[in-house]
C-alpha positions as CSV (number, residue, x, y, z in Angstrom):
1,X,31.6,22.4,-3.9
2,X,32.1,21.9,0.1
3,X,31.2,19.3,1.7
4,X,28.1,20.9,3.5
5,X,26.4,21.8,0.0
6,X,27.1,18.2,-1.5
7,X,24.9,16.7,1.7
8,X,22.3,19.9,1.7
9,X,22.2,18.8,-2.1
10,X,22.0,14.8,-1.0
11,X,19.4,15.1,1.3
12,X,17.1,17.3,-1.5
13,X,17.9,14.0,-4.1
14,X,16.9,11.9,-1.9
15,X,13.7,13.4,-1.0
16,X,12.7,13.3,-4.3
17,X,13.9,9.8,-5.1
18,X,11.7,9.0,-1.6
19,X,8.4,10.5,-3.7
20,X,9.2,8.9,-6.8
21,X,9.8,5.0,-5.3
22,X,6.3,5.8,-3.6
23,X,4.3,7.7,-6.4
24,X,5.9,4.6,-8.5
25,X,4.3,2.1,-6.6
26,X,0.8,3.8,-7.5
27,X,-1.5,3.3,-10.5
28,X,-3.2,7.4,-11.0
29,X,-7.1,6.8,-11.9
30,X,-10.3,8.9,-12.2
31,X,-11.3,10.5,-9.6
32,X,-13.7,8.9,-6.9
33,X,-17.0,10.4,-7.5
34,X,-18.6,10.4,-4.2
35,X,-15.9,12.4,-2.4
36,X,-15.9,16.3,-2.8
37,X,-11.8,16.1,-3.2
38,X,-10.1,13.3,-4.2
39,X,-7.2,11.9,-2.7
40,X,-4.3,11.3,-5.2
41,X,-1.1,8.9,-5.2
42,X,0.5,12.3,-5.5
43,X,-0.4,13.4,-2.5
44,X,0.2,10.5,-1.1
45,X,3.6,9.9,-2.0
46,X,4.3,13.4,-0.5
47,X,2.6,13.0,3.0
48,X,3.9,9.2,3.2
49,X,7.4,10.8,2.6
50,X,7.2,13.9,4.7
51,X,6.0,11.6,7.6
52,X,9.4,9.5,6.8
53,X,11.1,13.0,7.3
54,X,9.7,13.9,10.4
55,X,10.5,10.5,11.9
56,X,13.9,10.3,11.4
57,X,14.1,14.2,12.8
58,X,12.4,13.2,15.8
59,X,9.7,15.7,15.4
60,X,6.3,14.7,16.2
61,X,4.7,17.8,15.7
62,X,5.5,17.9,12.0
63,X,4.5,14.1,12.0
64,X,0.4,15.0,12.8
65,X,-0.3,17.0,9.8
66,X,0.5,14.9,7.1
67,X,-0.5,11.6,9.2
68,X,-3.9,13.3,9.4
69,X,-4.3,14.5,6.3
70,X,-3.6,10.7,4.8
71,X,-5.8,9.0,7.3
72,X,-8.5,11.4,6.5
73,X,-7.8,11.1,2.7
74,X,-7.7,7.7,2.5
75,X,-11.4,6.8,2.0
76,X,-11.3,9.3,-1.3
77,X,-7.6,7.9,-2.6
78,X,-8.3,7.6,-6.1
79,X,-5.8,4.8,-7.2
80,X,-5.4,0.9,-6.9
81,X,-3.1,0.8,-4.3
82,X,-0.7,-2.2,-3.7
83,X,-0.2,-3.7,-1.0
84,X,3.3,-3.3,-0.3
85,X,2.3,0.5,-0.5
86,X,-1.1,0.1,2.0
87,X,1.3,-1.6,4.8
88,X,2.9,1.5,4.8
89,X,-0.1,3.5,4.6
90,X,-1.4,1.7,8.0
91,X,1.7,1.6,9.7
92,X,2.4,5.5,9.4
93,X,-1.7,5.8,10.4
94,X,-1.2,3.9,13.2
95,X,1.8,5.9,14.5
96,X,-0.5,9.5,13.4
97,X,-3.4,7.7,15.8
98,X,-0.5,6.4,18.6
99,X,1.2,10.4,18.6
100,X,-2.2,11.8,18.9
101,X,-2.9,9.7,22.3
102,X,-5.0,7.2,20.8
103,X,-3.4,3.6,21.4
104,X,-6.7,1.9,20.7
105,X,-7.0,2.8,16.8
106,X,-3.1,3.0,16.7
107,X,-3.2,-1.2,17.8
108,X,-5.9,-1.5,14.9
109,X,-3.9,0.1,12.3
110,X,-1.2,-2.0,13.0
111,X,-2.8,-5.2,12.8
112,X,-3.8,-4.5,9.4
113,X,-0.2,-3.4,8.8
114,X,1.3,-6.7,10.1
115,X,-1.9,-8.7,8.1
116,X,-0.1,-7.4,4.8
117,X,3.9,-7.2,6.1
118,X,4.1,-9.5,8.8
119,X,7.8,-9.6,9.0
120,X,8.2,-5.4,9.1
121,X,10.4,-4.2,11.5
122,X,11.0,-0.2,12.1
123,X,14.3,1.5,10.9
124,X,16.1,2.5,14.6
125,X,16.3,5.7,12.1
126,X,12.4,6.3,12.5
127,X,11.6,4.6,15.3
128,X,14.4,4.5,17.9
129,X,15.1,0.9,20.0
130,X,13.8,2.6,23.2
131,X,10.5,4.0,21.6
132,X,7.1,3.0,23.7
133,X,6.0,2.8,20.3
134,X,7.5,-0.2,19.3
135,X,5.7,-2.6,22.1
136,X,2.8,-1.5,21.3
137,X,3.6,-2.6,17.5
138,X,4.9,-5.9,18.7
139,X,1.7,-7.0,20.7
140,X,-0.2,-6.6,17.3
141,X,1.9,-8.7,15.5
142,X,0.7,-12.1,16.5
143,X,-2.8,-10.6,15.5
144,X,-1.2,-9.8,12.0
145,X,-2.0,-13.9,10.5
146,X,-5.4,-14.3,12.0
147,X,-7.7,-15.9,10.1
148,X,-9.9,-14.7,8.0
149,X,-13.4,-15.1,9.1
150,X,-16.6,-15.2,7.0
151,X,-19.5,-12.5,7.0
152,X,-22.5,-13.6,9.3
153,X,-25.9,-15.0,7.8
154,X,-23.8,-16.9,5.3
155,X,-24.3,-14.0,2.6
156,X,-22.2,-14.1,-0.7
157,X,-20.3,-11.1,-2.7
158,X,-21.9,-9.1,-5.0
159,X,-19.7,-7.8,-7.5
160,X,-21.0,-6.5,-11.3
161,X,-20.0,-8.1,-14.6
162,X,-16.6,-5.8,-15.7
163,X,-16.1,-5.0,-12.4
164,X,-12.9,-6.2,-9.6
165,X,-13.1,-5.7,-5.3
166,X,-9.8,-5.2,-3.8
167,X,-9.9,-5.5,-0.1
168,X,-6.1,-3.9,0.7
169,X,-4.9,-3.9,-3.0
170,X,-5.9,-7.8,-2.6
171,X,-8.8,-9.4,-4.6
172,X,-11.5,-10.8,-2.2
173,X,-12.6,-13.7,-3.8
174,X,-15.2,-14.7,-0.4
175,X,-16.9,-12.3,2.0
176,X,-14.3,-13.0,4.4
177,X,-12.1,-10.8,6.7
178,X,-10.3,-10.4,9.4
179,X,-12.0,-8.8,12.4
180,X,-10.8,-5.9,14.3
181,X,-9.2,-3.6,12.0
182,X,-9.6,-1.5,9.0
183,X,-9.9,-2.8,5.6
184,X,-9.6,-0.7,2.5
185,X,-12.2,-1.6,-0.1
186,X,-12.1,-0.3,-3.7
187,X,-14.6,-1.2,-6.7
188,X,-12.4,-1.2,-9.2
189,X,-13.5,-1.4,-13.2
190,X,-11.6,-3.6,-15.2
191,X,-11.7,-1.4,-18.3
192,X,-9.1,1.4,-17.8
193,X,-8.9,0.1,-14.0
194,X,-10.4,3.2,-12.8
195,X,-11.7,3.5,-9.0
196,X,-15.7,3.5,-8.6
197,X,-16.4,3.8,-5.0
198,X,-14.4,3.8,-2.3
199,X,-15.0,2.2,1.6
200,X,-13.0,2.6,4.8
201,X,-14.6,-0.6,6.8
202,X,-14.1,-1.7,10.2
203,X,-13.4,-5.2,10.3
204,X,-15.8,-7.2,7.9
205,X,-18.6,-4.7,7.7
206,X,-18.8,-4.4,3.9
207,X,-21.3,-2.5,2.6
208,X,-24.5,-3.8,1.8
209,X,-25.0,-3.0,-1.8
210,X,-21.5,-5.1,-2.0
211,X,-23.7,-8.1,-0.6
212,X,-26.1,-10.8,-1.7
213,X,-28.4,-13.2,0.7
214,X,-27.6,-16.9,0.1
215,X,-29.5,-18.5,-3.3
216,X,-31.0,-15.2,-3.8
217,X,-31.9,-14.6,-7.5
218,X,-29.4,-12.9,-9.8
219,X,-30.8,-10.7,-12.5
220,X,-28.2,-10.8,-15.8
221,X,-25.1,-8.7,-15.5
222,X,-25.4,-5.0,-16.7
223,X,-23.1,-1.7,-16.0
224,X,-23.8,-0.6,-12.4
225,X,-22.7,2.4,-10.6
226,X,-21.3,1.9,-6.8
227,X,-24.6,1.6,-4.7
228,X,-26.8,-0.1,-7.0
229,X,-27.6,-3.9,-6.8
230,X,-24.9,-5.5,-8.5
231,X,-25.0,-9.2,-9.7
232,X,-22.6,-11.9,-8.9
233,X,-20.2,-13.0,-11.6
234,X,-18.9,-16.6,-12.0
235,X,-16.1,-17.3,-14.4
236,X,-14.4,-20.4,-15.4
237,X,-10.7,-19.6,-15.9
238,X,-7.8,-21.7,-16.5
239,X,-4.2,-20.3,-15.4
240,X,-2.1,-18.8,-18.2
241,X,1.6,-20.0,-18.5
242,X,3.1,-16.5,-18.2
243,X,1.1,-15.7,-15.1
244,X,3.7,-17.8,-12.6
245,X,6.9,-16.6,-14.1
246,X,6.0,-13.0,-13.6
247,X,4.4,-13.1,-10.7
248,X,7.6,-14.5,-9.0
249,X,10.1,-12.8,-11.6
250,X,8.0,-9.3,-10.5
251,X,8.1,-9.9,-6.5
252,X,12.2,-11.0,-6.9
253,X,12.7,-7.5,-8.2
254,X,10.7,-5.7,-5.3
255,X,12.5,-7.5,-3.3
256,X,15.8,-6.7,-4.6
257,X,14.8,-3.0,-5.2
258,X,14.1,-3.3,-0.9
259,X,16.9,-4.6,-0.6
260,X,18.7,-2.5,-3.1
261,X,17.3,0.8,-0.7
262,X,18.2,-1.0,2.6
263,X,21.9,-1.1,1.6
264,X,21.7,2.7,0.5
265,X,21.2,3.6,3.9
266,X,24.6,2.1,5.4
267,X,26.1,3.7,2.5
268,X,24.5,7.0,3.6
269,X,25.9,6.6,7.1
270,X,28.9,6.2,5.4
271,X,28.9,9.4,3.0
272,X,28.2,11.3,6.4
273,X,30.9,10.8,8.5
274,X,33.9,11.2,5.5
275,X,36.2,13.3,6.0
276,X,38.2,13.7,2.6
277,X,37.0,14.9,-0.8
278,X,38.0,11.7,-2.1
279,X,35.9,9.3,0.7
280,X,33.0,12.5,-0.3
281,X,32.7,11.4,-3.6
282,X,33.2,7.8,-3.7
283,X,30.4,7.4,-0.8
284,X,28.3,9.9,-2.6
285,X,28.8,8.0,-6.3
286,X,27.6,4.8,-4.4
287,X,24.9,6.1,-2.5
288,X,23.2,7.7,-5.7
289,X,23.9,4.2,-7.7
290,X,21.7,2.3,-4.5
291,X,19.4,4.7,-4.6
292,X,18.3,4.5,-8.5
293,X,19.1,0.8,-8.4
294,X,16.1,0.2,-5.8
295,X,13.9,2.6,-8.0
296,X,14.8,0.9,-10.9
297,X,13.9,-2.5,-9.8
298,X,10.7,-1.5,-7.6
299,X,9.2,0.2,-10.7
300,X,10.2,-2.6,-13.1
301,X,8.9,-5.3,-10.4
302,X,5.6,-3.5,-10.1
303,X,5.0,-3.1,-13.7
304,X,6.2,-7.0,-14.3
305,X,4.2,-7.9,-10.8
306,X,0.9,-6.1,-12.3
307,X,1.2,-7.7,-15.5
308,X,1.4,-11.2,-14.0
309,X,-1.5,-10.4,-11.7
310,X,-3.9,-8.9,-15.2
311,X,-2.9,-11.9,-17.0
312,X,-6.3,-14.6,-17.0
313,X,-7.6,-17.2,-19.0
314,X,-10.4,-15.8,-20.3
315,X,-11.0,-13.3,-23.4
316,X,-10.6,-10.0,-20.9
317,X,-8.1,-8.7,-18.7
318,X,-9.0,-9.6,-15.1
319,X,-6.0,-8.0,-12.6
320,X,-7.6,-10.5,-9.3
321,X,-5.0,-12.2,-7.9
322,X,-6.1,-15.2,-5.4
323,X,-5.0,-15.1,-1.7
């Protein structure tokens, strides 16, 4: 085979290696009900990597569809997503509002993107040194550890017996947020972890059924369905010994499956610019081995990660993590 199939054959590989670390990341749930089309990990994991494609071949018009197609999808994704996964998510919608001449929303996606990555800095494959882009990323990212700050009138959460809120794959434990940016909230039910509702909020603007007025009455807990007055729950728990260990042993592999992908790419560079068979097949053979390496340890890390985060000292599974 010449050396132009092996790298048409490469690039196809690693497209679909791209998809799987992505779709990996993602737990697949039921459907959310109160969107006519739900928005699958799927189909995120396609436009997040067809976005990456059009990045790094400088073409901005084939960047808009996708980018508009996930910011519009977003408020009906049907998954738990994590947060390593929604960083992306709001970096990439920041970039589909900046290419569409919209710097104001673009600054407000990245904010949220910096609150959940704040160390992130763009490939100079996807974002080039001399992009305008990348200012306008850098003045956000002193916004990106702002406080939280609490919900006026002193209200407190809301949230049914059996039931978790993730605020950006997070668990919000307080009705507090940071201001001036989009906020991903899912109701998520414990059992089967399937998403109930779905909100797209600006800043700390919950919605109201998700809300309670300070020493207002609680009725006993009972199924509810997203909209309907839902009771606060107060547990006792004490911290199981596994939880630590595979919390950290989970976020060392993600880490190493990053880093893992990072190296692939100098490796890459490297498999593109042989110029024997020989240099082909070795760069080629170590490329590949990077590439499953990172999958390999980013799927293992999220499964161990997920696990650490369900574990809980009651009787149930309870997958909030504190923040």
């Amino acid at each position: 085979m010449d050396s132009a199939r092996l790298k048409t054959w490469y690039r196809l590989i690693m497209r679909r290696h791209l998809i799987s670390l992505t779709a990996g990341l993602l737990l697949a749930n039921a459907a959310v009900a109160s969107c006519p089309t739900s928005y699958t990990p799927l189909q995120l994991g396609d436009d997040l990597s067809a976005m990456s494609r059009a990045l790094r071949n400088l073409s901005k018009d084939d960047f808009r569809g996708p980018g508009e197609a996930m910011v519009s999808g977003l408020p009906c994704v049907d998954a738990p997503l994590a947060p390593v996964v929604l960083a992306s998510v709001y970096r990439y919608g920041g970039l589909s509002y900046y290419f569409n001449g919209d710097t104001d929303n673009a600054r407000r996606w990245f904010r949220t993107a910096l609150e959940l990555d704040p160390t992130y800095d763009w490939d100079v494959a996807e974002v080039p040194i001399d992009d305008p882009v990348r200012p306008v990323f850098e003045g956000e990212r002193a916004q990106g550890d702002r406080a939280p700050e609490p919900i006026a009138g002193g209200r407190t959460l809301s949230v049914p017996d059996g039931y978790r809120l993730l605020v950006d794959g997070r668990a919000l434990r307080s009705p507090a947020l940071t201001p001036d940016r989009p906020h991903l909230v899912q109701l998520v039910r414990v059992d089967g972890n399937a998403v109930e509702s779905v909100w797209l909020i600006d800043g700390s603007a919950l919605p109201e059924s998700l809300l309670s007025e300070t020493g207002q009455a609680v009725a006993a807990a009972a199924p509810a369905t997203a909209g309907s007055g839902l009771t606060v729950e107060r547990i006792e728990r004490t911290r199981p010994p596994m939880k630590t260990p595979a919390l950290v042993g989970g976020g060392l592999l993600l880490a190493g499956g990053a880093g893992l992908y990072a190296m692939s790419f100098g490796a890459h560079s490297q498999w593109e610019s042989a110029t024997t068979s020989k240099a082909l097949s070795e760069k080629q053979a170590l490329t590949n081995g990077l590439v499953i390496g990172a999958i390999t340890a980013v799927t293992v890390g999220a499964g161990v990660t997920w696990v650490g985060v369900s574990l809980d000292g009651g009787s149930t599974l309870n997958w909030g993590m504190k923040f």
